[in-house]
N, C-alpha and C positions, 0 to 999 in steps of 0.2 A: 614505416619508411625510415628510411638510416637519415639524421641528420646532417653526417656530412657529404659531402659535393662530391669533393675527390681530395687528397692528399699531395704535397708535394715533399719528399723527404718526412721534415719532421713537422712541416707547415700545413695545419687543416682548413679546410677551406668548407663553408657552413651553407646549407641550403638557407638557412635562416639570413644568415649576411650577406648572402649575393642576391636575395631578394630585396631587401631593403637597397642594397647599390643599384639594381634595375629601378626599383621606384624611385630615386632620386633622379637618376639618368632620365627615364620618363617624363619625369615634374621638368627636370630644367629644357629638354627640347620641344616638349608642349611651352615651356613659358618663352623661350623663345621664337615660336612659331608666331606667337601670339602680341609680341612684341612687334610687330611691324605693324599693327592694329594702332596703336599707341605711339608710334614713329619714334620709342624706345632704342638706342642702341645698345649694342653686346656688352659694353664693358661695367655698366652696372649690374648685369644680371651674373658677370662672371664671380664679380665682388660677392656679389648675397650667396652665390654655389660658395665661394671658399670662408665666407662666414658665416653665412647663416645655417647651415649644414650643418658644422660642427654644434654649433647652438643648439638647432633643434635637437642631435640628439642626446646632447649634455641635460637639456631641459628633460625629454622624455623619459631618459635615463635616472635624471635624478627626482621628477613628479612617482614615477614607477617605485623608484627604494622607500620614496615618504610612507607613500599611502601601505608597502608591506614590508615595516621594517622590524617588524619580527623575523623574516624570513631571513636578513641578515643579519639582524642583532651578531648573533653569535660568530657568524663568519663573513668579516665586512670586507673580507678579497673577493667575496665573490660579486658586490656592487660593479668591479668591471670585465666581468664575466660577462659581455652583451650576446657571447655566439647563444647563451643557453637561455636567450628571448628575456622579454620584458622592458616594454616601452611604452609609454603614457603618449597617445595622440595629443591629448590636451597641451601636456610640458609639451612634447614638440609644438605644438601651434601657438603657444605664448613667448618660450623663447625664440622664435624664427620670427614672428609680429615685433617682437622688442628688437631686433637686431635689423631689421626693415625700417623700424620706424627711424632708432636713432641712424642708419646710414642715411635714409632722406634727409632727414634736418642736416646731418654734415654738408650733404652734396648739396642740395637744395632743392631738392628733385620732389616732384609732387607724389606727397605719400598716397592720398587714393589713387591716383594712377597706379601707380607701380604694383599697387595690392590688387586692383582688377587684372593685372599685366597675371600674375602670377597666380592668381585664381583658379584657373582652371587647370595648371599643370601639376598642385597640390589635389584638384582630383584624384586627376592621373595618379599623380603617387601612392593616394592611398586605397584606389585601385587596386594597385599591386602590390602594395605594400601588407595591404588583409592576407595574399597568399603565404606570410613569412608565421604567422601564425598558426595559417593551416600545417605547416610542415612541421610545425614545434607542439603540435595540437594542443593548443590552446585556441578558448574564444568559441568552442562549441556548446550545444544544445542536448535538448533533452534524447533519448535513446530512438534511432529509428530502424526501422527496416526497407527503408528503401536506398536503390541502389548508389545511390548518389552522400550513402551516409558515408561519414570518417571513423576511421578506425582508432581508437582510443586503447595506449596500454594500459595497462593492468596498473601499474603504478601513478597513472597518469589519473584513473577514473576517480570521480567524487566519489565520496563513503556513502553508501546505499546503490551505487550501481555500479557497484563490482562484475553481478553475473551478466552486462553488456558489453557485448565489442566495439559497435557501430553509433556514433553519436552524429546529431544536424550541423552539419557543417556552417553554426553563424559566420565565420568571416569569411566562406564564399558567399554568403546570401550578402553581407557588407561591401564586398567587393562589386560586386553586382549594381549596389547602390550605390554605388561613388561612379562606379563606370555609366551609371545613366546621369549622376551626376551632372558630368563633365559635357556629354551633351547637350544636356539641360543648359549649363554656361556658354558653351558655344556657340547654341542657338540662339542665346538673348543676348551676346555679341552681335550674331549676324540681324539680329531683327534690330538693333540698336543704330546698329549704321545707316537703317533707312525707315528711321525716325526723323521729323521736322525739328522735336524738340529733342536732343539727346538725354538720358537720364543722367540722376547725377554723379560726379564720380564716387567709387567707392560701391558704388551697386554690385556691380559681381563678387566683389571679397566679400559683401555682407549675405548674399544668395548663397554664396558656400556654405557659408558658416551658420547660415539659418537652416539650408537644407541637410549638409551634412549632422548640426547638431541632431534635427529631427529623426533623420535615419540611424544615426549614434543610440539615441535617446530606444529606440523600441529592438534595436538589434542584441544591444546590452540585456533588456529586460530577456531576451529568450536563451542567454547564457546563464549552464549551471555557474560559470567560475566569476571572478570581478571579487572588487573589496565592496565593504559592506560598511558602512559608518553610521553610526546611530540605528540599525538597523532598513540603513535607504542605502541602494547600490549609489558607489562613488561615482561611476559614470553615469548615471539617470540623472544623478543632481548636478555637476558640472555641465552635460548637455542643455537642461535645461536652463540654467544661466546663461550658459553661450548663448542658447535661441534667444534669448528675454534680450540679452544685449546686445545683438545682431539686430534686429526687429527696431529696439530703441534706436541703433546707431541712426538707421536706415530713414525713421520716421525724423532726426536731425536733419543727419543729409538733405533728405527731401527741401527739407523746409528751407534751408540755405542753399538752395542752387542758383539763387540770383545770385551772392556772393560767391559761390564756388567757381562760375562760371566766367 
């Protein structure tokens, strides 16, 4: 599959970037749909589109060069070279939380709200945002024969499976699990509402982040590619932090919902 989209003059246009621009598009109209739940108006969420955006992918961008910076050691122009892929989920969701949190405390705006508010539109994002991989084929699996396998170049294969074409496409089976995901959150939205006691806030930002960890966590295991430190994939170990501190947050939260409340 050709990388790019289409061309304008000398202007190229990246299957890669106009994927991630749809899952941002995605993330913010799922988070404003969701925002009437929370009697949230537009103009914060418009704030977090024009700052927090930039963040995440400054953050992702730059967790990505840490963890393989051999690869630009020697040619460090190519760090903003983002059409030719490589973005750390993680850096995206810590810089876009930091840039969440300090806008609440500016405005005064209750930070679990606004993180359940945007919950489930980070779903959505990374929904589609797994597709941006598929096209840069990265984030695949071991060699298949069925029909639904990705096609891997030659340059592209790991060393020992060169004589494959067809490899498991992880980031549609990722996509898959974000996109149920998002359901998942919507549902315990809708079941939330007609609860006597309501839970407490902060529940769904931490449901993400426990279930996307989890789904992270065994999706990573079935990719040949990922960093590798100390000999443990870099994303097994970050996932399972996140879970560990999701879970934590969550067993706080609980515990203070008379004061939350």
């Amino acid at each position: 599959m050709c990388k790019v989209a289409f061309s304008l003059g000398p202007l190229h246009f990246y299957w890669y970037g106009l994927i991630i621009v749809a899952a941002i598009l995605a993330a913010f109209l799922v988070t404003l749909w969701q925002a009437r739940r929370f009697a949230i108006p537009a103009a914060p969420l418009l704030d977090l589109l024009l700052w927090g955006v930039p963040a995440g992918i400054a953050g992702a961008r730059a967790a990505y060069v840490l963890a393989n910076w051999d690869l630009y050691r020697a040619s460090p122009a190519d760090i903003f070279r983002l059409w030719q892929g490589g973005l750390s989920v993680f850096g995206a969701l810590v810089a876009f939380a930091f840039v969440l949190y300090i806008y609440t405390r500016r405005q005064r705006i209750a930070f679990w709200a606004l993180a359940d508010t945007v919950a489930p539109g980070l779903a959505a994002g990374q929904a589609i945002g797994q597709w941006a991989n598929l096209v840069n084929q990265e984030a695949f699996g071991l060699p298949t024969g069925a029909p639904w396998g990705a096609y891997i170049d030659f340059a592209l294969r790991p060393a020992g499976y060169e004589q494959f074409d067809f490899f498991q496409p992880v980031a549609v089976y990722e996509s898959g699990w974000n996109l149920l995901l998002l359901l998942i959150l919507l549902a315990a939205g809708w079941t939330e509402r007609r609860l006597a006691r309501p839970w407490p806030r902060g529940t769904l930002a931490l449901l993400f982040i426990l279930l996307f960890s989890l789904g992270h966590y065994y999706f990573v295991g079935l990719r040949l590619d990922g960093e590798i430190v100390g000999g443990i994939r870099l994303g097994q170990l970050l996932s399972a932090l996140s879970a560990a501190a999701a879970l934590c947050a969550w067993l706080v939260r609980r515990r203070s919902l008379a004061d939350d409340r």
